[in-house]
N, C-alpha and C positions, 0 to 999 in steps of 0.2 A: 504494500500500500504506500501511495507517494502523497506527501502534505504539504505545507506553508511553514513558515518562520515570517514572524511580523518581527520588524527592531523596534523596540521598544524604548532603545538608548542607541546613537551611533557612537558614541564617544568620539573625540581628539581625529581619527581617520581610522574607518573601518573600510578593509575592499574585501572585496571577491577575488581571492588566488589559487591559483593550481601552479604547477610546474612550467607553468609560462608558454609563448610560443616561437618555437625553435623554426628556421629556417628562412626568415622572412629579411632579415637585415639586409639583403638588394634590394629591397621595395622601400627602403625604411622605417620600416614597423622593428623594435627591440622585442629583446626576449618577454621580460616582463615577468610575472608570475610573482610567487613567494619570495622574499629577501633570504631568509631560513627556510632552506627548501627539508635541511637536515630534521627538522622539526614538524613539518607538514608529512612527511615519509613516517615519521613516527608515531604522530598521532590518528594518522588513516589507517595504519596500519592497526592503530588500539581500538578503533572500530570495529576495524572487519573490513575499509572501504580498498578500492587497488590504492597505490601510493603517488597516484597523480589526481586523485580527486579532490573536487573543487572545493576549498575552506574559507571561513573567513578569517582574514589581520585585520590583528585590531592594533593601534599605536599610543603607548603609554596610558592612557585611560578609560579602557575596556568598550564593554558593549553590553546592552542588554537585549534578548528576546524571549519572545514568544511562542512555542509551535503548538500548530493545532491539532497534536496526534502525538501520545507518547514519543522520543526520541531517546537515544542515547549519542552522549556527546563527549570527546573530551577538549579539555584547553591546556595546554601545553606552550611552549617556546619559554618566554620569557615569565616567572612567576606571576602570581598574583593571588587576589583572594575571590573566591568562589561560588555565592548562593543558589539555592532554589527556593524561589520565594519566601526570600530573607534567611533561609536555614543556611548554616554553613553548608559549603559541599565538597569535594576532592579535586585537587589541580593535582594536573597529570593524569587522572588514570579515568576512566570510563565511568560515567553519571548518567542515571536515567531522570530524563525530564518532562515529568507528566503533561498530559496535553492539559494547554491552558497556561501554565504554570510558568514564571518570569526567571529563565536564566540570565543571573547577572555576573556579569564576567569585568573585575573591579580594576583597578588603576595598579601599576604596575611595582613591582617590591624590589625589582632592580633590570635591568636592560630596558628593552625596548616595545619590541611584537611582539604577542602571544596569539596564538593561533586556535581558533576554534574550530573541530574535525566534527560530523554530525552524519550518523550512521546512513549510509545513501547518498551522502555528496549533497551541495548545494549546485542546485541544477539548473543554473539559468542558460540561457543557450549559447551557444560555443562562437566563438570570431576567431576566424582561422587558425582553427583546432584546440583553442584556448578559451577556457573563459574568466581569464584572469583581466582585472583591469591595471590599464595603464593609464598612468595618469599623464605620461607626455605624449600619446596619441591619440589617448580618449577611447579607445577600446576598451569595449566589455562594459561589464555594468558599472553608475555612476557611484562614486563613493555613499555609503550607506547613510541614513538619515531617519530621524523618526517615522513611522509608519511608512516604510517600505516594506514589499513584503518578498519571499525570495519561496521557490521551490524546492522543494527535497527530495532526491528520487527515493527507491525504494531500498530498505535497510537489507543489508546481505543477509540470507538465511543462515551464513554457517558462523556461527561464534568464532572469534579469532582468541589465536595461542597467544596467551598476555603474558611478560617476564612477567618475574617475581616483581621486581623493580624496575619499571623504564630508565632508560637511560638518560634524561634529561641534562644536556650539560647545562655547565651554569652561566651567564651572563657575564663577559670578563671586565674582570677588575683592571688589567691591563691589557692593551689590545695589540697582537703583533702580526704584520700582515705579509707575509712572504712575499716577495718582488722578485722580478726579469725586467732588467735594461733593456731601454728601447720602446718603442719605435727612433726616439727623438731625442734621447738623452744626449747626444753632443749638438744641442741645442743652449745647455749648459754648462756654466764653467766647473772644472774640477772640482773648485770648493762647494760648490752646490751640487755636484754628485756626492760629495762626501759628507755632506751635511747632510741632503737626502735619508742618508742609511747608516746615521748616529745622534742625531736629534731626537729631541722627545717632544710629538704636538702632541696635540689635546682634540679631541672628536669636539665639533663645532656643531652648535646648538642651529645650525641652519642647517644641517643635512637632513634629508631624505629620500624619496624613492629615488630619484635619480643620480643622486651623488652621496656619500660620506663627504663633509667640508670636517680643512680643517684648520687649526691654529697652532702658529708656531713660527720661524721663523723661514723668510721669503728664500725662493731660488733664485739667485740673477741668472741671468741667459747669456749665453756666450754670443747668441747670434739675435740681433732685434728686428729680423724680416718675419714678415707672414707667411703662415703655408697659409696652401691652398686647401679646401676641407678635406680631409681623406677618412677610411674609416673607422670605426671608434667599435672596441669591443669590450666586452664586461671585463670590469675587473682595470681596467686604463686607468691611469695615472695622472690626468689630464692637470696642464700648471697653466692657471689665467695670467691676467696681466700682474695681480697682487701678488703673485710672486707664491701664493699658499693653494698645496696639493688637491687636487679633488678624485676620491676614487669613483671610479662610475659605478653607480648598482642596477636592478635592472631594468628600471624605466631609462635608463641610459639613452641621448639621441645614437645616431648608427653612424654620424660624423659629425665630425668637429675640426678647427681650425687652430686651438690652441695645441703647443705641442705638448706631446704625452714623456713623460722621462720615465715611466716603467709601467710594467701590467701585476696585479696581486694575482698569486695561485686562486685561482676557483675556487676549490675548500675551505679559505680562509674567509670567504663573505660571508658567510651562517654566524661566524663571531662578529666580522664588523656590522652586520645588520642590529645584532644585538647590545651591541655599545654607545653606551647613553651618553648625551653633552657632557663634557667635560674628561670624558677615558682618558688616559693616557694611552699615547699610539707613537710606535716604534713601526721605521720598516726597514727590513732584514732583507739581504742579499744570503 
């Protein structure tokens, strides 16, 4: 049987994520999806759903709903605290939430997104093969807001194998994000490759889905021409004109014109997703 979810709170920035959509970046559509996709895989998978089905993020100050048909749900990624119409209830692990009855999924106790997983996916319909929204192209459905109301397809019949304990990591306290030189790094002068990857900034309270901003001290550039746009892939290094790094996440444009002085390993975005204003952030060659 498939039902409704009414939001009953949108919180701070609530979307619609799955694991994004992969192949489109000649068109200029980004990947897009989950920032902690590490986290969306684990909590679908505490449902019973496949590990690309569609969840909500929520960002630092939760969300509340409504379904109209028993569900079970879990919330995971970034902590938080947990009711079912006002009763405490379990972060991380599987809650059944009666139909009618107001899941609220509260303000955050350290990182960033938590992620809400609901037996059957949130199923609103797919934009090229995704129904994650993007907030730099506008794909998929619009950020969440009171009385909207979202579809759920139908919950898997077969109960999933649950650990004893999820493995939840935790929110870092310091953030370290593994880099590869280049595209553009001798764009920069030595001292600014070398400050690059032994300075300590700080996660910048303007980041979001598109970029991690950060604060610290500027790169000078050894060369002060324009490129031309070229193209821009997750995980980019991309240095504006103020001199401070910006990594790309996955609403990320597909090109850009400032130059890039290095790309973060892939695996290492599930943490910087989760790193609140202020982290300390290190990058490692």
């Amino acid at each position: 049987m498939t039902g409704k979810i009414t939001v009953v709170r949108g919180g701070a920035l609530t979307t619609v994520q799955d694991l994004g959509r992969v192949g489109y970046a000649h068109l200029g559509v980004p990947r897009s999806g989950a920032l902690d996709a590490d986290a969306v895989r684990l909590a679908n998978r505490l449902v019973g759903n496949a590990e690309d089905a569609a969840v909500l993020e929520t960002t630092l100050t939760g969300c509340a709903l409504r379904p109209d048909r028993g569900v079970t749900v879990v919330v995971g990624g970034a902590p938080c605290p947990v009711t079912v119409d006002g009763a405490p209830a379990a972060w991380g692990v599987p809650v059944y939430v009666p139909a009618g009855a107001v899941l609220d999924v509260g303000a955050v106790s350290a990182g960033v997104r938590s992620y809400v997983a609901v037996a059957g996916g949130v199923a609103v319909e797919a934009v090229l093969g995704s129904r994650a929204t993007d907030l730099l192209s506008g794909l998929g459905p619009a950020p969440l807001r009171a009385g909207d109301v979202l579809p759920v397809g139908e919950a898997p019949a077969a109960r999933p194998v649950l650990p004893v304990a999820a493995p939840w990591p935790a929110p870092p306290a310091k953030l370290v994000l593994p880099v590869r030189f280049g595209p553009r790094a001798d764009w920069f002068t030595e001292d600014a490759r070398r400050t690059f990857v032994t300075a300590t900034y700080t996660v910048s309270g303007n980041s979001n889905r598109i970029g991690l901003r950060t604060e610290g001290p500027a790169l000078e550039r050894e060369l002060d021409g324009e490129l031309p746009s070229e193209g821009m892939v997750l995980g980019a290094v991309q240095v504006p004109p103020d001199g401070r790094p910006v990594v790309f996440l996955h609403d990320h444009p597909t090109t850009g014109g400032y130059p890039v002085i290095a790309v973060v390993e892939e695996a290492a975005l599930a943490a910087a997703a989760q790193a609140a204003p202020g982290t300390p952030l290190r990058f490692t060659v």
